[in-house]
NUNU-440496 format. One record per atom (N, C-alpha, C): x, y, z. Coordinates in steps of 0.2 Angstrom, whole numbers, plus 5000, padded with zeros to 4 digits. Each point is the difference from the previous one (the first is absolute). Layout:
// residues N
XYZ/...
END
This chain:
// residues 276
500449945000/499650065000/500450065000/499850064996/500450064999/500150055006/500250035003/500350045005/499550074997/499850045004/500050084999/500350015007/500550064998/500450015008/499750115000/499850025005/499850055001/500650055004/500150034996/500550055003/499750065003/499949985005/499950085006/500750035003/500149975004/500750025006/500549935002/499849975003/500949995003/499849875000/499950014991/500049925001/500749974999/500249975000/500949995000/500149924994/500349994998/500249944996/500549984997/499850004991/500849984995/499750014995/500350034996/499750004990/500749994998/500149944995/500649994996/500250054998/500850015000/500250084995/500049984992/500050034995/499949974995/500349994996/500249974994/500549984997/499950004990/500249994997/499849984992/499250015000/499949965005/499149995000/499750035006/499249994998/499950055006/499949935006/500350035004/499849955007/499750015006/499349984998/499450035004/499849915000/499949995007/499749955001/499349984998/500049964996/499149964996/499450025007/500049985006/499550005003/500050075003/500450044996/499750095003/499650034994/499549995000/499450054995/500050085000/500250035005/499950055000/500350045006/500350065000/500050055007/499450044999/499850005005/499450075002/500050055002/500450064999/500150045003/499350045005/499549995000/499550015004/499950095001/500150014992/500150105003/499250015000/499850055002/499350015001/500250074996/499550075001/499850064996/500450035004/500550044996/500550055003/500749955004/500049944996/500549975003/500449974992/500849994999/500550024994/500449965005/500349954994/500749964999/500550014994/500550025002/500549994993/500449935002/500049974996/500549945001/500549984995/500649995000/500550024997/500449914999/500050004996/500149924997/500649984998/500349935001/500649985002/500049974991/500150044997/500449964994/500649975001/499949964993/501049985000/500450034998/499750054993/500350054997/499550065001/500050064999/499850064999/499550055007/499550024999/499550025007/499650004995/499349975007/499250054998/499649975007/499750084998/499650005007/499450005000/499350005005/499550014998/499750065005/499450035001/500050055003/499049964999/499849995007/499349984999/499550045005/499450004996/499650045007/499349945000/499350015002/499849945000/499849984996/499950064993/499849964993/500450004996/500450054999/500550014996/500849985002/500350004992/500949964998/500350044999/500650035002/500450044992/500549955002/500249994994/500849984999/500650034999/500450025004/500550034999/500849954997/500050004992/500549994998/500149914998/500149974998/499849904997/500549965001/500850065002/500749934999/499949994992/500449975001/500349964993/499649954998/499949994993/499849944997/500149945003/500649975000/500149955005/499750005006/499750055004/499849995006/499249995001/499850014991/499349995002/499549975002/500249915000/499649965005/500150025006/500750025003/500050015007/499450075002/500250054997/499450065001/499349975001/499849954993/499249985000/499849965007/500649975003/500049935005/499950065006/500350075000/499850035006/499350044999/499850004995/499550045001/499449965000/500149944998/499449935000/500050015009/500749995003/499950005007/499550055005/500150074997/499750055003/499450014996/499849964997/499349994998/499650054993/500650044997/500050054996/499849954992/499250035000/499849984995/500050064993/500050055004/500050064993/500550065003/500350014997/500250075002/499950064992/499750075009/499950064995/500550034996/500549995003/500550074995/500749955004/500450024994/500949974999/500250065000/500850035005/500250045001/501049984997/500050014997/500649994997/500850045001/500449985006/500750075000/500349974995/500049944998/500649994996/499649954992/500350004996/500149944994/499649935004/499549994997/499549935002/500149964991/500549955002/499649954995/499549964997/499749975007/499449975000/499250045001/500150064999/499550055000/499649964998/499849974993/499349994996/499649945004/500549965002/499849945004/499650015005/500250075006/499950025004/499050004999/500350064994/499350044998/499649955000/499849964995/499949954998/499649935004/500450005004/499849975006/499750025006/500150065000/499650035010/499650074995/499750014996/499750024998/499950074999/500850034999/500350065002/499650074994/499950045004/499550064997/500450064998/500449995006/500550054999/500850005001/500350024995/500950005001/500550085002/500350025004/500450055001/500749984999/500550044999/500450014998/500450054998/500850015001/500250064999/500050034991/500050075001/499950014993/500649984994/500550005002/500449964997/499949914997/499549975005/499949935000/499049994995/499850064999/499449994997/500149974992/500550014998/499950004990/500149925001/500549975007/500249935001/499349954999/499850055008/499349975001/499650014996/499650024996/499750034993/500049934997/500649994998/500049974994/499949905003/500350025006/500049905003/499350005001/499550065001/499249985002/499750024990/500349984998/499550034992/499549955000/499849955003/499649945001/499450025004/500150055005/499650035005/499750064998/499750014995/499950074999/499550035007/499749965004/499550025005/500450025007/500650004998/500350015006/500350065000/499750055006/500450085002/500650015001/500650044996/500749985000/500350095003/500250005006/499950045003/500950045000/500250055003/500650004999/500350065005/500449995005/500150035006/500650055000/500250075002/500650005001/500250055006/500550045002/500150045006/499350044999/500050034992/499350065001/499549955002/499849955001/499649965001/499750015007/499350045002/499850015006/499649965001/500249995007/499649955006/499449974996/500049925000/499349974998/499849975004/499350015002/499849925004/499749954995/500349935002/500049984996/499549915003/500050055005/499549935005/499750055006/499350005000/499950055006/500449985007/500250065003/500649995004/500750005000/500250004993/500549984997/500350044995/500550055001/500450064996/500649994998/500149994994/500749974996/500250084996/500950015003/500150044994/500749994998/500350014998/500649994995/500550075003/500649955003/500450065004/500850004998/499949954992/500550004999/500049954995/500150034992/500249964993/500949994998/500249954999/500649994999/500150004991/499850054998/500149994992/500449944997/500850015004/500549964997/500049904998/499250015004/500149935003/499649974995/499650004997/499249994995/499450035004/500450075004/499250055003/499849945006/500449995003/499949975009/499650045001/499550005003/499750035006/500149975008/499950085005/500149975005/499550055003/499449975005/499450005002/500150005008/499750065002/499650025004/499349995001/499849945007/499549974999/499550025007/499550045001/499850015007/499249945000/500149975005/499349975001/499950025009/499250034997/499950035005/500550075003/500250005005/500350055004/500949955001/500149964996/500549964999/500650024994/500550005000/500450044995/500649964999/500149964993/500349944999/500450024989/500650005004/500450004990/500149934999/499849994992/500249954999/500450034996/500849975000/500750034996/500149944995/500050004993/500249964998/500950024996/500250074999/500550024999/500650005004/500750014997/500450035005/500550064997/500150045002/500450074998/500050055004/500550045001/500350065005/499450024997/499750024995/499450045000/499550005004/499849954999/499549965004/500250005008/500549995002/500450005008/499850095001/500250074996/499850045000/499550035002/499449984997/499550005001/499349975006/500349965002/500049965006/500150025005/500650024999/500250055008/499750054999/499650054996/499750055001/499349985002/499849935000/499150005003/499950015005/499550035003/499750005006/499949935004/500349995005/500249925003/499550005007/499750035000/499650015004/499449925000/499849994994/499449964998/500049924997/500949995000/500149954997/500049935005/499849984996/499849925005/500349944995/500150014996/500349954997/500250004994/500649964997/500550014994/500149934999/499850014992/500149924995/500550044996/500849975000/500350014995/500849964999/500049994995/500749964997/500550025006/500749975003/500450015003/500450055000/500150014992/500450054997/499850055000/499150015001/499750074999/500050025007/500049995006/499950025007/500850015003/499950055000/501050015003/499750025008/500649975005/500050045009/499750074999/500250034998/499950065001/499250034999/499849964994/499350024996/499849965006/499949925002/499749995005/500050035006/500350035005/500250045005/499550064999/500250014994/499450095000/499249994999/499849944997/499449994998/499949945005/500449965006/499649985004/499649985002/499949944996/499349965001/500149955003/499349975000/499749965004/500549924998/499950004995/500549954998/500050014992/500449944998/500349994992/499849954997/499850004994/500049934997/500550004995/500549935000/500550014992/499849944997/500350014996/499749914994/500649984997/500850015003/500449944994/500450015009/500549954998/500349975004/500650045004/500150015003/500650055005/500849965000/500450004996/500449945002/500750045001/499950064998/500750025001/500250045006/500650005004/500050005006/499850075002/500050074996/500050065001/499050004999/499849964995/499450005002/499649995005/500249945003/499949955006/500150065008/500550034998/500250075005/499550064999/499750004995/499450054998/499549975006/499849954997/499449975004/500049985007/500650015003/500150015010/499850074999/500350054997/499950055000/499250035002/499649974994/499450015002/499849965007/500149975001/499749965006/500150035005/500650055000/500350055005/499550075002/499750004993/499650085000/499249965001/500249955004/498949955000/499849994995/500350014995/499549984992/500449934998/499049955002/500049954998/500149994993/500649934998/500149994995/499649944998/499750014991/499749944999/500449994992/500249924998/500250014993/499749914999/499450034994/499849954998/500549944997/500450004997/500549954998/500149955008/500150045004/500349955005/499249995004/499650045001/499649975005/499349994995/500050024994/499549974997/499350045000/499549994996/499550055001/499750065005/500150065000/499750035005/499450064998/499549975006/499450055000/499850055005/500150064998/499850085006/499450005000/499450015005/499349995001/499950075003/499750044998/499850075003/499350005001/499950015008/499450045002/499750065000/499450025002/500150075001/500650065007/500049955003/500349995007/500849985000/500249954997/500649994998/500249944995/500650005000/500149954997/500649944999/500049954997/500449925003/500549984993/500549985002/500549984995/500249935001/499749944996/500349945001/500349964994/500449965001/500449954996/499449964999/499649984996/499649944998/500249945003/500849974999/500149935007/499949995003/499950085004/499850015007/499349985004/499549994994/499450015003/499549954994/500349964996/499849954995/500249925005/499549975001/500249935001/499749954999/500349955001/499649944995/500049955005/499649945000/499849965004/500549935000/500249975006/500449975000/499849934997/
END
């Protein structure tokens, strides 16, 4: 018999870390994140190669970004888990391969992406003529893009294929997803108001001591491995300044749950378990 496991607060367990394939145990059907009206999860998912995250309220998807071609069973194998049957809108900071797939399957109505990345995208959706092709840049002011939910664009890396790096507030909650890295980008960051930050998803390269220490959040998400001893020296560092560290690669999927009241950061292993 299939498992449904309900994610409220503090259930404890194991989910396999993934590999070539997805490895999500046959007798889990599904996570429930159990959000009610005015309740929002982003959950940031343990590829083998690339990032994508999802951002969910009680009826609505967005997709932030698809990984690589090669990672698409694994992407599909997380979102069968979190029970996502359709998603509204795909937000794209970088080059998506398997965009059409995506569309195509979760019933995508709408696509964003930088203005540089539109003629890309354009052309891989010419299949999709019913799909809204939207296109974001610094002049890009605040969207909401989910009630409760304010996206805006706090930094395009031209040089890169138009990276986008996002400013994301749910609710009274205030979270960048970085997917760049550049003294540019470091420059800018130090001049944000750090007042309201609670959390930061970004490559290893793109988050230096410094930038962290001044925007001082609640914690970090990274997604590729820390192997080098100067980075591994970064990441005491943050543990030094209280900013919890989370890095999919080594602990595997994670999901932030926001209430109106507050909000929770868990490793999926932590609170997924199966029956002996």
């Amino acid at each position: 018999m299939k498992l449904i496991f309900s994610l409220i607060m503090a259930i404890s367990g194991w989910l396999p870390g993934l590999g070539d394939e997805p490895a999500i145990p046959e007798e889990i059907e599904k996570i429930d994140l159990n959000l009610t009206d005015n309740e929002y999860a982003m959950t940031f998912f343990a590829l083998d190669q690339g990032d994508a995250a999802i951002i969910q309220g009680k009826d609505s998807t967005i997709l932030i970004n698809t990984g690589p071609a090669t990672a698409s069973a694994e992407l599909k194998a997380w979102l069968t888990l979190y029970d996502v049957k359709k998603i509204d809108a795909v937000i794209l900071t970088k080059t998506a391969e398997n965009l059409p797939d995506i569309v195509a399957d979760y019933d995508v109505t709408r696509v964003i992406a930088g203005k540089k990345m539109q003629e890309d995208v354009s052309s891989v959706l010419s299949d999709f003529p019913e799909v809204e092709i939207n296109s974001w840049s610094l002049e890009q002011s605040k969207e909401m893009v989910m009630d409760g939910i304010e996206i805006s664009v706090v930094h395009e890396n031209d040089t890169e294929g138009s990276e986008l790096d996002l400013s994301i507030k749910i609710q009274d909650k205030q979270l960048l997803y970085l997917t760049s890295s550049s003294e540019e980008l470091k420059n800018k960051l130090m001049k944000l108001d750090a007042s309201g930050i609670h959390l930061i998803k970004a490559p290893i390269k793109g988050l230096s001591f410094d930038v962290a220490k001044h925007l001082d959040p609640q914690a970090v998400i990274l997604y590729e491995r820390y192997e080098k001893k100067a980075e591994k020296e970064m990441i005491q560092k943050f543990h030094e300044l209280w900013i919890e560290v989370f890095n999919t690669a080594e602990q595997g999927t994670v999901t932030a749950k926001f209430t109106e009241n507050n909000h929770e950061i868990f490793p999926i292993k932590n609170f997924v378990h199966t029956k002996n």
